[in-house]
C-alpha positions as a Markdown table, in Angstrom:
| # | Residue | x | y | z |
|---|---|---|---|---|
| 1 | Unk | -147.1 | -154.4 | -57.4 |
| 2 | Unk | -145.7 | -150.8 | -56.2 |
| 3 | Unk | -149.3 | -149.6 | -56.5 |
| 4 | Unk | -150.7 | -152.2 | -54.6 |
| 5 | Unk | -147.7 | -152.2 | -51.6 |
| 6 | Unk | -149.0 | -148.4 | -51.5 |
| 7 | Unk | -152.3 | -149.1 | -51.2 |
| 8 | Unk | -152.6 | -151.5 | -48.5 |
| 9 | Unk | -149.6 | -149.2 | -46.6 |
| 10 | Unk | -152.3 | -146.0 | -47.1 |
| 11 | Unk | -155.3 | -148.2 | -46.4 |
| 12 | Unk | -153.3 | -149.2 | -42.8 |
| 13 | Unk | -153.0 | -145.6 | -42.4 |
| 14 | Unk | -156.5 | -144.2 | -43.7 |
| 15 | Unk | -158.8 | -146.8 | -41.1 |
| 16 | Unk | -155.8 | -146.4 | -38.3 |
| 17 | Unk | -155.6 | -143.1 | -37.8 |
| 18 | Unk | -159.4 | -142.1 | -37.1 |
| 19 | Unk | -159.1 | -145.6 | -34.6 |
| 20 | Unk | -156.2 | -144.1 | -32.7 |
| 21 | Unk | -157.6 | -140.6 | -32.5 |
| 22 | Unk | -161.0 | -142.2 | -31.3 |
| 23 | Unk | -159.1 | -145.1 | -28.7 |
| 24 | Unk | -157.4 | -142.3 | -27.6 |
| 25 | Unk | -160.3 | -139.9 | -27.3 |
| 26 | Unk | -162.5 | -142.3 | -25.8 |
| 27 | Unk | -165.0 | -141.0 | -28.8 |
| 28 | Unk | -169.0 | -142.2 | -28.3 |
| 29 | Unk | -168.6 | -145.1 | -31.4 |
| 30 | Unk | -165.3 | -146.9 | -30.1 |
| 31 | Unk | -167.2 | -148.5 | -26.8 |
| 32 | Unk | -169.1 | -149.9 | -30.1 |
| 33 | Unk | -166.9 | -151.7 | -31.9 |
| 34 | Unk | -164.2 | -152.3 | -29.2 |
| 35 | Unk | -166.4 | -152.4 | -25.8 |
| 36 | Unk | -165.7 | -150.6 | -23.1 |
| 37 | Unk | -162.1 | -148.6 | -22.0 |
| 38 | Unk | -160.1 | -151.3 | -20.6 |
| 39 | Unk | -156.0 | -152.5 | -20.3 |
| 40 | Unk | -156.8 | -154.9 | -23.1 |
| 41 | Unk | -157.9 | -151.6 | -25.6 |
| 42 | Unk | -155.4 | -149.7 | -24.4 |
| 43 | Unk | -152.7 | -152.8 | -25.5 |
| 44 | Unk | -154.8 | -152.7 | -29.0 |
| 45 | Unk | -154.1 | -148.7 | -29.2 |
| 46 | Unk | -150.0 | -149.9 | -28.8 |
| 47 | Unk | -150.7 | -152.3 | -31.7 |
| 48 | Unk | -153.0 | -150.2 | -33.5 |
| 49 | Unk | -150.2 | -147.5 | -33.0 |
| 50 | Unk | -147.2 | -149.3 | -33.6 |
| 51 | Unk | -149.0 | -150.8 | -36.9 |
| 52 | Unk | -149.4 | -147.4 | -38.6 |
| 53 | Unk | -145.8 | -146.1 | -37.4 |
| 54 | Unk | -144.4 | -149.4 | -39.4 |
| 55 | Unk | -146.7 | -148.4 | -42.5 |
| 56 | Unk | -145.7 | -144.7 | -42.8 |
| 57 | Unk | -142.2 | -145.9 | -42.4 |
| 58 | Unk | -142.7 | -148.3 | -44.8 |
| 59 | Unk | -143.6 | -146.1 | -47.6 |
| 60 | Unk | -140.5 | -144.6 | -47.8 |
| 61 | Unk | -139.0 | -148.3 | -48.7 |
| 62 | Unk | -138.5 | -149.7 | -51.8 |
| 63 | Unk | -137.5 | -153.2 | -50.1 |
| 64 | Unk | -141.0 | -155.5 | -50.5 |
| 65 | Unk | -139.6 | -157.9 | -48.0 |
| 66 | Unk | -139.9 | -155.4 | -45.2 |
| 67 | Unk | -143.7 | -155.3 | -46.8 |
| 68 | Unk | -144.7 | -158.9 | -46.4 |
| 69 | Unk | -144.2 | -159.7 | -42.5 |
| 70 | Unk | -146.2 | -156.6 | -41.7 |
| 71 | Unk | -149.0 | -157.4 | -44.2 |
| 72 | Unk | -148.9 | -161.3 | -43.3 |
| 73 | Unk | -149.7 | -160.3 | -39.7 |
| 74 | Unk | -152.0 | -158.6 | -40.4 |
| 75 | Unk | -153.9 | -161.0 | -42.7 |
| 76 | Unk | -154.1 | -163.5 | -39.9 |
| 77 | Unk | -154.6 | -161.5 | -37.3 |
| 78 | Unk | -157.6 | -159.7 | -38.7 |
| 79 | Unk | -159.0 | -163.4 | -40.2 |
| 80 | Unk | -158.7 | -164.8 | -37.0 |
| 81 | Unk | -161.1 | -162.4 | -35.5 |
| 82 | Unk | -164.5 | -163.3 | -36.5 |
| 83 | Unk | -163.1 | -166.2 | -34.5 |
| 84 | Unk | -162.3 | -164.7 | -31.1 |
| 85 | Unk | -164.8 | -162.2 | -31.3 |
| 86 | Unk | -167.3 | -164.8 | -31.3 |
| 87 | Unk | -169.4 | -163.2 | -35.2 |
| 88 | Unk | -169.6 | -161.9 | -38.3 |
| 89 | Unk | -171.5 | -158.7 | -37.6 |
| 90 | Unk | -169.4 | -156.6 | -35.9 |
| 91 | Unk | -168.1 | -153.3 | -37.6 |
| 92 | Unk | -164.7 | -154.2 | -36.6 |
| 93 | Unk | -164.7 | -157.4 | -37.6 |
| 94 | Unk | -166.4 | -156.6 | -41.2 |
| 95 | Unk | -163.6 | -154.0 | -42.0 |
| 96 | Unk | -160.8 | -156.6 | -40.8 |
| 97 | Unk | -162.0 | -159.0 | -43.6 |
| 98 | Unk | -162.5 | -156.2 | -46.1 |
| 99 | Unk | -158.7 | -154.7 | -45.5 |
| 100 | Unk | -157.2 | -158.7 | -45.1 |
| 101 | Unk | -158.5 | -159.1 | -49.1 |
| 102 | Unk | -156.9 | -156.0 | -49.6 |
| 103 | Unk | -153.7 | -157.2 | -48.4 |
| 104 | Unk | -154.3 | -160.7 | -49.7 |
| 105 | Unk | -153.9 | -159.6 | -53.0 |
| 106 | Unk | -150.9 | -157.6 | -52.5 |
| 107 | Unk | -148.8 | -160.3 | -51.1 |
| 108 | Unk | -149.6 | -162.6 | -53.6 |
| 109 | Unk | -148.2 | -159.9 | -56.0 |
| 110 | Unk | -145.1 | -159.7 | -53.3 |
| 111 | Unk | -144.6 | -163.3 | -53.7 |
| 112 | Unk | -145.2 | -163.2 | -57.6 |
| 113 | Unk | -142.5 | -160.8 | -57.6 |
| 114 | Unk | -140.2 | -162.2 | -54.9 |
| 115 | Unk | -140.2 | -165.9 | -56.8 |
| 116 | Unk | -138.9 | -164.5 | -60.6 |
């Protein structure tokens, strides 16, 4: 389960970084996947941000229930947005369903763990 709490805490990190650095940057392939530099991507960069502050912290925890909520969040949040984005096909959306399965599988080891 240890394994798998670091995983999806270095996945967060491994996709978040590059996103913030190119958010920030205003880099040629964000206007791609997250349109064009508005208030409502600069409210994503906070989230984006404050979501891989909370996983670096996090790795230095050995306490799975501060784990969970993060990774719950984040589960519906990125399964709700083929939903609001309106399809399947963007690169955003793709790597939101990829990295929910990810953290799908670690709760349910959280849970596993959390109910003996």
């Amino acid at each position: 389960m240890k394994k798998m709490i670091r995983l999806s805490l270095l996945l967060n990190m491994a996709v978040l970084i590059p996103v913030c650095v190119g958010l920030l940057s205003n880099a040629p392939w964000v206007e791609h996947g997250y349109g064009p530099e508005t208030a409502a991507r600069g409210i994503l960069l906070s989230i984006y941000g404050a979501i891989l502050l909370v996983s670096a912290l996090l790795l230095f925890t050995h306490d799975v229930r501060l784990v969970a909520p993060l990774l719950l969040v984040q589960v519906v949040y990125k399964l709700t947005t083929p939903f609001t984005v309106g399809n399947f096909a963007n690169p955003v959306v793709i790597s939101n369903i990829v990295i929910a399965v990810v953290h799908m599988a670690t709760l349910m080891l959280i849970l596993r763990e959390l109910r003996r």
